[in-house]
C-alpha positions as CSV (number, residue, x, y, z in Angstrom):
1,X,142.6,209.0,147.2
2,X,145.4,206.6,145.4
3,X,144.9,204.5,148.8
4,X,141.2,204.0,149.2
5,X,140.7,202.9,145.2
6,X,143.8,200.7,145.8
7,X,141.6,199.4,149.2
8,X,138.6,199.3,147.1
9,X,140.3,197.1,144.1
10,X,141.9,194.2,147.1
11,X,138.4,194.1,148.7
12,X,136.6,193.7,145.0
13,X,139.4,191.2,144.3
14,X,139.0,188.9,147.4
15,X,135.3,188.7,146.1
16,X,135.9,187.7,142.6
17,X,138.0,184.8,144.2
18,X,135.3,183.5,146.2
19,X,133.1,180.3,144.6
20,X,130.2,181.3,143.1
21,X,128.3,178.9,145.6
22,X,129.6,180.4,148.9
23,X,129.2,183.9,147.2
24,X,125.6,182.9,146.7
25,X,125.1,181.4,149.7
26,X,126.8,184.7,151.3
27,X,124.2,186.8,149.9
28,X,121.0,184.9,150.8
29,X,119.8,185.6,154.4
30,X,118.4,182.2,154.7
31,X,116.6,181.0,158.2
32,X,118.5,178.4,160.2
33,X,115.2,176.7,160.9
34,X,111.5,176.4,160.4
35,X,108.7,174.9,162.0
36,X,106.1,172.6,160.3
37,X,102.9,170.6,161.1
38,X,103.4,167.2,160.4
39,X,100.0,164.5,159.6
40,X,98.8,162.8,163.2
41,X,99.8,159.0,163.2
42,X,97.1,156.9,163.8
43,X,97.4,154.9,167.5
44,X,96.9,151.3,168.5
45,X,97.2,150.5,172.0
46,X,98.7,154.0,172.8
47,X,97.6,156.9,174.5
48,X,100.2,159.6,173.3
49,X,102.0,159.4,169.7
50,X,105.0,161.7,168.3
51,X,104.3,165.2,167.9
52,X,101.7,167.0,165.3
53,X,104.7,169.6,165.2
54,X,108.4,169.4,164.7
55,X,111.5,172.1,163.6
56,X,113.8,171.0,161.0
57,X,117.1,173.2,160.9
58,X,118.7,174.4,157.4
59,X,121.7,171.8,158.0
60,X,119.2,168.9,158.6
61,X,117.0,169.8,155.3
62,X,120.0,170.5,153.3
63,X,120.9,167.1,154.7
64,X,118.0,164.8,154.0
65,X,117.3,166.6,150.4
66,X,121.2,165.0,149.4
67,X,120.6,161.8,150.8
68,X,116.5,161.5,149.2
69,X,117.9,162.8,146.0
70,X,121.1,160.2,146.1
71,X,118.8,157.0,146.8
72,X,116.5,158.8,143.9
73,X,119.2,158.6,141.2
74,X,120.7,155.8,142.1
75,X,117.8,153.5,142.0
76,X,117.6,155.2,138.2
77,X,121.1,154.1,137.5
78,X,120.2,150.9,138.8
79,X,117.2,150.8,136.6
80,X,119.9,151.5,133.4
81,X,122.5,148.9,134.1
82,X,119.7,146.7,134.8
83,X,118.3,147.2,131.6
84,X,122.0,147.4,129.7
85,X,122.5,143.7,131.7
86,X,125.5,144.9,133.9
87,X,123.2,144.1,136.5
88,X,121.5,140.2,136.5
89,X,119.2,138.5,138.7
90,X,117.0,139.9,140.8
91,X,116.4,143.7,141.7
92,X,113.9,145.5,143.7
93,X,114.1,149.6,143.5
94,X,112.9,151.8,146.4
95,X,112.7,154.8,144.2
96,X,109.4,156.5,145.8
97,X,109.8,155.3,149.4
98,X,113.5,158.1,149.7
99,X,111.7,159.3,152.6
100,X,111.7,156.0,154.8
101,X,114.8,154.9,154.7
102,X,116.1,158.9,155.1
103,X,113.3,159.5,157.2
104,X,114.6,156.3,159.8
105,X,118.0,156.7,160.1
106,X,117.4,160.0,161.2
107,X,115.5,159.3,163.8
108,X,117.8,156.4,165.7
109,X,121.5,156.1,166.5
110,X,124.2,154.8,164.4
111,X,125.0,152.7,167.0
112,X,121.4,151.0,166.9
113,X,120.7,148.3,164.2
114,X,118.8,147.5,161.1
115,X,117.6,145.0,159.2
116,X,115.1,144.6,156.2
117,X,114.1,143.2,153.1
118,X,115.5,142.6,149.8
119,X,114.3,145.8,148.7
120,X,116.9,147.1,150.7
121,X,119.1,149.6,148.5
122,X,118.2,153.1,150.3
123,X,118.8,151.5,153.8
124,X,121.8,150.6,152.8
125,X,123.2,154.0,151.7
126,X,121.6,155.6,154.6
127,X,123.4,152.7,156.9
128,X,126.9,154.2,155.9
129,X,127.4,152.3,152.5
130,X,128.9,154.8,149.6
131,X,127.0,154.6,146.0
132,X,130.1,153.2,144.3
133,X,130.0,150.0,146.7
134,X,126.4,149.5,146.7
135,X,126.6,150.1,142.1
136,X,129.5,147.8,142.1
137,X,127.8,144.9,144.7
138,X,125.2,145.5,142.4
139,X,127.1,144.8,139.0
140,X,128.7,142.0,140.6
141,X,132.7,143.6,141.5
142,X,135.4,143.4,143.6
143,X,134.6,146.9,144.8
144,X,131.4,145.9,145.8
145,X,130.4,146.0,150.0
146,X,130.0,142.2,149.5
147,X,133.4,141.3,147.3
148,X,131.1,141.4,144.4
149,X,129.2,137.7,145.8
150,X,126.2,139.4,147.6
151,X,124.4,141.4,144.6
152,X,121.1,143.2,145.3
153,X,119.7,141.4,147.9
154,X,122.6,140.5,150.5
155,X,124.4,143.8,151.3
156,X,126.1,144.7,154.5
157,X,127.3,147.3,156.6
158,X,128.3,147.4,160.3
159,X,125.1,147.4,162.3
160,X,123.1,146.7,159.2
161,X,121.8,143.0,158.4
162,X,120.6,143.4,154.8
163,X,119.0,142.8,152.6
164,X,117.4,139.1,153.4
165,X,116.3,137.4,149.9
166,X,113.6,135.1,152.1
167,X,110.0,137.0,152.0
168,X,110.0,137.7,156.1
169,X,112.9,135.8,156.7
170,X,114.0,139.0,158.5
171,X,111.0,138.9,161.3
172,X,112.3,136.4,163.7
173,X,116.3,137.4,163.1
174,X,115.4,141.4,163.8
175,X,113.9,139.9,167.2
176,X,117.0,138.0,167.7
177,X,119.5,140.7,167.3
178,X,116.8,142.8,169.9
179,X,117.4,139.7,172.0
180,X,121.3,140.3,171.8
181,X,120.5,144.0,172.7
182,X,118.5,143.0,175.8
183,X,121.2,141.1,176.9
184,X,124.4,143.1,177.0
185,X,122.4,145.6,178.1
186,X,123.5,148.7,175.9
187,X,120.3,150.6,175.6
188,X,120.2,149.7,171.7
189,X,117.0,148.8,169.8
190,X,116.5,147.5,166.2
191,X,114.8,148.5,163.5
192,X,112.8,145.2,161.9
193,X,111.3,146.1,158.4
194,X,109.2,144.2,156.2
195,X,106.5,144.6,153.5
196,X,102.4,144.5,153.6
197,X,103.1,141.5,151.7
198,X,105.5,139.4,154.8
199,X,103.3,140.7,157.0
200,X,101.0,138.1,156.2
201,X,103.7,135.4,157.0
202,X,103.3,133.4,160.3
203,X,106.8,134.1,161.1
204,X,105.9,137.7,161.4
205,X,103.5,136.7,164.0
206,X,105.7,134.3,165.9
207,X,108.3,137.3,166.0
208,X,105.9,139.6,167.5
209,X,104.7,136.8,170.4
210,X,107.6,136.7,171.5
211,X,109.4,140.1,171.4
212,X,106.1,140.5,173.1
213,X,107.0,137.6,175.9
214,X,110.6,139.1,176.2
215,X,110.1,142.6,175.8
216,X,112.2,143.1,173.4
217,X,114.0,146.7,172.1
218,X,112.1,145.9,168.6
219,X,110.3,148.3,166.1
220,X,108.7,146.3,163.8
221,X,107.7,148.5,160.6
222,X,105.8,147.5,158.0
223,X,106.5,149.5,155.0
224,X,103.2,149.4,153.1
225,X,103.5,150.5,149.7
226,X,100.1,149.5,148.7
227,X,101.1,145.8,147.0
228,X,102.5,142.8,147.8
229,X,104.2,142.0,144.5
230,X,101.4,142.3,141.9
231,X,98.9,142.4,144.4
232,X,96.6,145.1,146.1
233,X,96.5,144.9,149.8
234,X,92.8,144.8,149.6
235,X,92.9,142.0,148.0
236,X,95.7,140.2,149.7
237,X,94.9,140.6,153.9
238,X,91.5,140.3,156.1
239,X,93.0,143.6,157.4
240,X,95.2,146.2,156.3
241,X,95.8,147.8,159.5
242,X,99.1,146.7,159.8
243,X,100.0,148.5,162.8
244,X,97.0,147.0,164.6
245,X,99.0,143.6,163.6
246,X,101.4,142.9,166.6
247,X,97.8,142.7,168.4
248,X,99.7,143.1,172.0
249,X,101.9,145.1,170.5
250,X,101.1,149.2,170.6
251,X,101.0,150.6,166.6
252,X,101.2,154.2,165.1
253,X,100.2,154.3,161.3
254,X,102.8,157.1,159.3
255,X,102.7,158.9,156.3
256,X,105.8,157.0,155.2
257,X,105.8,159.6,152.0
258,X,106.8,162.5,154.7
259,X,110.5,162.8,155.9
260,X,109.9,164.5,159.1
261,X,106.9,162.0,159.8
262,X,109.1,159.7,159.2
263,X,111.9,161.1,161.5
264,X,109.8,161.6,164.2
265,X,107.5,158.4,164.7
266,X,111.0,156.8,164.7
267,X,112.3,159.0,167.5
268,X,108.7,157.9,169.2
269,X,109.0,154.5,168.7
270,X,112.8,154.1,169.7
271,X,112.3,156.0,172.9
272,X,109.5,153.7,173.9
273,X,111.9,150.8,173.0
274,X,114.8,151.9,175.1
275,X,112.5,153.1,177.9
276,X,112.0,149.1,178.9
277,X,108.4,148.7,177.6
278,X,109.0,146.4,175.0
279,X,108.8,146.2,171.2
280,X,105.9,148.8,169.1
281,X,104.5,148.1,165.5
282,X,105.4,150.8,163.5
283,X,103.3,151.2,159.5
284,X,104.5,153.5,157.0
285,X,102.3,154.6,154.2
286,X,104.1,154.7,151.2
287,X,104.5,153.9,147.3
288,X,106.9,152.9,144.8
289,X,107.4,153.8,141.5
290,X,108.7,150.9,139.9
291,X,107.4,147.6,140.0
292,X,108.1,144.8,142.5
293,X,111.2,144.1,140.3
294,X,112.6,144.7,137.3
295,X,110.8,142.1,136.0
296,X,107.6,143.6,136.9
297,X,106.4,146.6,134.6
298,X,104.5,147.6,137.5
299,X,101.9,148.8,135.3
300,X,99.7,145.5,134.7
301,X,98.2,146.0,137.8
302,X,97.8,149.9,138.4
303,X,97.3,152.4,136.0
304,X,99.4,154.6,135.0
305,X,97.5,157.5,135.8
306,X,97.8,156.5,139.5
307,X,101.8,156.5,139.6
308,X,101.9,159.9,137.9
309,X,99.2,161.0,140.4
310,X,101.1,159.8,143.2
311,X,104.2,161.5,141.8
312,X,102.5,164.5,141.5
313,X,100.6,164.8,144.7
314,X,102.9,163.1,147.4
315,X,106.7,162.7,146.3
316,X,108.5,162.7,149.1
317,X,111.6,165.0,147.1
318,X,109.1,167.4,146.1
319,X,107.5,168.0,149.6
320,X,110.8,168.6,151.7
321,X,111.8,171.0,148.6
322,X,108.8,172.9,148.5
323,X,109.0,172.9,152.4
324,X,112.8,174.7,152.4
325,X,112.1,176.6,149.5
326,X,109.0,178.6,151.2
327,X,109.9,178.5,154.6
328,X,113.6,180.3,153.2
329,X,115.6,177.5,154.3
330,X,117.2,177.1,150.9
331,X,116.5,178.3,147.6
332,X,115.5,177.0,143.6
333,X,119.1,177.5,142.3
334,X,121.1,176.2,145.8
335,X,118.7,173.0,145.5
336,X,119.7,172.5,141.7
337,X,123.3,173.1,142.5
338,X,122.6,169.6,144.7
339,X,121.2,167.8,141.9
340,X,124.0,168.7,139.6
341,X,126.6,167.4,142.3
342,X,124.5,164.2,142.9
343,X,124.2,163.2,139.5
344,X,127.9,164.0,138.8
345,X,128.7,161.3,142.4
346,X,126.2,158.7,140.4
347,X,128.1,158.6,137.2
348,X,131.2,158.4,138.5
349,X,130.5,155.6,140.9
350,X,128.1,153.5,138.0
351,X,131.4,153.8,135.8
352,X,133.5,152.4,138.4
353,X,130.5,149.7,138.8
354,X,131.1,148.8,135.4
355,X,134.8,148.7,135.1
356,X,135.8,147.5,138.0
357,X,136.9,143.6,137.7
358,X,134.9,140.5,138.6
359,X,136.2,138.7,141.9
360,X,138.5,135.7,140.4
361,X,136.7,132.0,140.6
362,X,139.8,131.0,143.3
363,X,137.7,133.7,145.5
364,X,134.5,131.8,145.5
365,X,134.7,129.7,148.5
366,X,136.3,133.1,150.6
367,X,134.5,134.8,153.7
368,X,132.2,131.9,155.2
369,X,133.5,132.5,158.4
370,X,134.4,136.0,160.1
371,X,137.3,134.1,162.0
372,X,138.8,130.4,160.7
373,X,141.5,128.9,160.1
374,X,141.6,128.0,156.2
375,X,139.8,125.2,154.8
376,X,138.9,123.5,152.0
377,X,135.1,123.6,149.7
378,X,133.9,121.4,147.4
379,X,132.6,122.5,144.6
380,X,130.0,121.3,142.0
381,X,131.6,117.8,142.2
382,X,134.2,116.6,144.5
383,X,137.1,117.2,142.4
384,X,136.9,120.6,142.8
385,X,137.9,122.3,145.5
386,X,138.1,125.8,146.9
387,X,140.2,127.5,149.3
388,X,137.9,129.1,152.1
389,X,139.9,132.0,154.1
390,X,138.3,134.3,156.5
C-alpha cells in the first residue's frame, strides 16, 4: 500500500512540474488538420485557377496566426512611436492587409524573391527580418536592418528588394531580377508587388510587355486596397480589373483578406511561373486600416463606419481564428496565450528601437558599395568629406 501512494505522489509530482501551456495543450485532443472552402478567384486568360478547397494543418495555422498577429502589433507600435516622433518622415502601415504578406510567403520558397512598395513593413518580417530590426530601422538605429540610414521605406533582407520609395519604381526592377532568374537558370520566380494606385503608371505596363516578350518567372500582384492614396479606385482607373491589366498576361482576382486564398493563388501562380510559361498578373482584394500614411487620417475620404465594417466582417486575424477555433485546431485560451507572447516580443523590441544609439555622422558615407576599396564623399560642400567603406 506504502508503495503505490508513494507511486501515485511521483506521478502527481511530475505533473505539477509540467508548464501550464504543455499541460493544457496535453489535455486538448486537438485535430492536426482541417479542411476548408476557400472563395473562387476570378480568371483572365486562364482556363484552370487554384483550388476552391485546401487543408491547413494545426502547425501551419498556429503558424500564420503568430506571424498575422506580429505584423498586427507592430504596425500599432509603429503607429505610437510615430505619433511620440521616435519615428520621422514618411510611414505607410499595412495593418489590415496581415494576410498578404503571411498569405505569400507561404506559398513560394525562401529561395525565391520579393520586391514591393514602400508600404512594405509585413513583407519584410515575413522575408526573414526580426521586429527589433525592422522597430529600430524604423526609429532610425544602429540596430536597424539598414544601419539605421534606410528608415521605412528602404529595408532589406536577403532575397528581398524593399521597400522602393518611387510610386512603381519597383515594376520594371521586379522584371529585371526575373530576368536574372531566367538566366542562371535556377527555377526561381519573383514576386513584383504594387498598389491599385502604380498600376496606373506606364512603367507598370512597360514591365508587363516585356516580361511578356521574355517570358519571364514574374508574378505581378497588385495589392488593391480600394485607394490610391486619398483616392477611390472608381474614381482613379477606366478599369479596376487589375488582373485583366497585363492584357497578354493571364490574371486571377483573390480575396487578399483570406490567408489560405492567399497561400494558394500564390502556390498557382508560382507553379505556372516555374513551369516556363511566362509571367501571370496576380490582384488581391484587400483593405487597410490606416490611412495612406501617417499623415493621412484616412478618414476624410471614407467613413468611419466603413473601416469598422470592414473590421468586423473581413479581418483577416479574425477569420483564420474563428477557422482553428471551430474546426478544433486550436482553442480561445491557447490563441490568447499567443497574443500575450506577441505583445510581450513588441515591447521588448520597440524599447530596444528607442534606446538603441543613432549611427555616428563619420558612418554616413558607409555601405555604397557591397565590395570597394575605401574612398572618399563629399559632403554638403567640398570641404567635407566622408570616408565610404564597404
Amino acid at each position: 500500500m506504502r508503495k503505490m501512494l508513494a507511486a501515485v505522489s511521483r506521478v502527481l509530482s511530475r505533473a505539477a512540474q509540467k508548464p501550464a501551456s504543455r499541460v493544457l495543450v496535453a489535455s486538448c485532443n486537438y485535430s492536426k488538420d482541417a479542411t476548408f472552402e476557400i472563395k473562387k478567384c476570378d480568371l483572365y486568360g486562364l482556363e484552370k485557377g487554384p483550388p476552391v478547397t485546401t487543408v491547413l494543418t494545426r502547425e501551419d495555422g498556429l503558424k500564420y496566426y503568430r506571424m498575422m498577429l506580429t505584423v498586427r502589433r507592430m504596425e500599432l507600435k509603429a503607429d505610437q512611436l510615430y505619433k511620440q516622433k521616435f519615428i520621422r518622415g514618411f510611414c505607410h502601415l499595412c495593418d489590415g492587409q496581415e494576410a498578404c504578406s503571411v498569405g505569400l510567403e507561404a506559398g513560394i520558397k525562401p529561395t525565391d524573391h520579393v520586391i514591393t512598395s514602400y508600404r512594405a513593413h509585413g513583407l519584410c518580417y515575413t522575408r526573414g527580418l526580426s521586429v527589433r530590426s525592422i522597430l529600430a530601422e524604423l526609429t532610425g538605429r544602429r540596430g536597424g536592418c539598414a544601419k539605421g540610414k534606410g528608415g521605412s521605406m528602404h529595408m532589406y533582407i536577403k532575397n528581398f528588394y524593399g521597400g522602393n520609395g518611387i510610386v512603381g519604381a519597383q515594376g520594371p526592377l521586379g522584371a529585371g531580377i526575373a530576368l536574372a532568374c531566367k538566366y542562371k537558370g535556377n527555377e526561381e520566380i519573383c514576386l513584383t508587388l504594387y498598389g491599385d494606385g502604380a498600376a496606373n503608371q506606364g512603367q507598370i505596363a512597360e514591365a508587363h510587355n516585356m516580361a511578356a516578350l521574355w517570358k519571364l518567372p514574374c508574378v505581378f500582384i497588385c495589392e488593391n486596397n480600394l485607394y490610391g492614396m486619398g483616392t477611390s479606385v472608381k474614381r482613379a482607373a477606366a478599369s479596376t480589373d487589375y488582373y485583366k491589366r497585363g492584357h497578354f498576361l493571364p490574371g486571377l482576382r483573390v480575396d487578399g483578406m483570406d490567408v489560405l486564398s492567399v497561400r494558394e493563388a500564390t502556390k498557382f501562380a508560382a507553379d505556372y511561373c516555374r513551369s516556363g510559361k511566362g509571367s501571370i498578373v496576380m490582384e488581391l482584394q484587400t483593405y487597410r486600416y490606416h490611412g495612406h500614411s501617417m499623415s493621412d487620417p484616412g478618414i476624410s475620404y471614407r467613413s468611419r463606419e466603413e473601416v469598422q465594417d470592414m473590421r468586423r466582417k473581413s479581418d483577416p486575424i479574425m477569420l483564420l481564428k474563428d477557422r482553428m477555433v471551430n474546426s478544433n485546431l486550436a482553442t480561445i485560451e491557447e490563441l490568447k496565450g499567443i497574443d500575450v507572447e506577441v505583445r510581450k516580443e513588441i515591447e521588448d523590441a520597440a524599447r530596444f528601437a528607442t534606446t538603441d544609439p543613432e549611427p555616428p555622422l563619420e558612418e554616413l558615407g558607409h555601405h555604397i558599395y557591397c565590395d570597394n576599396p575605401p574612398f572618399e564623399v563629399r559632403g554638403v560642400n567640398q570641404w567635407i568629406k566622408f570616408k565610404s567603406l564597404s
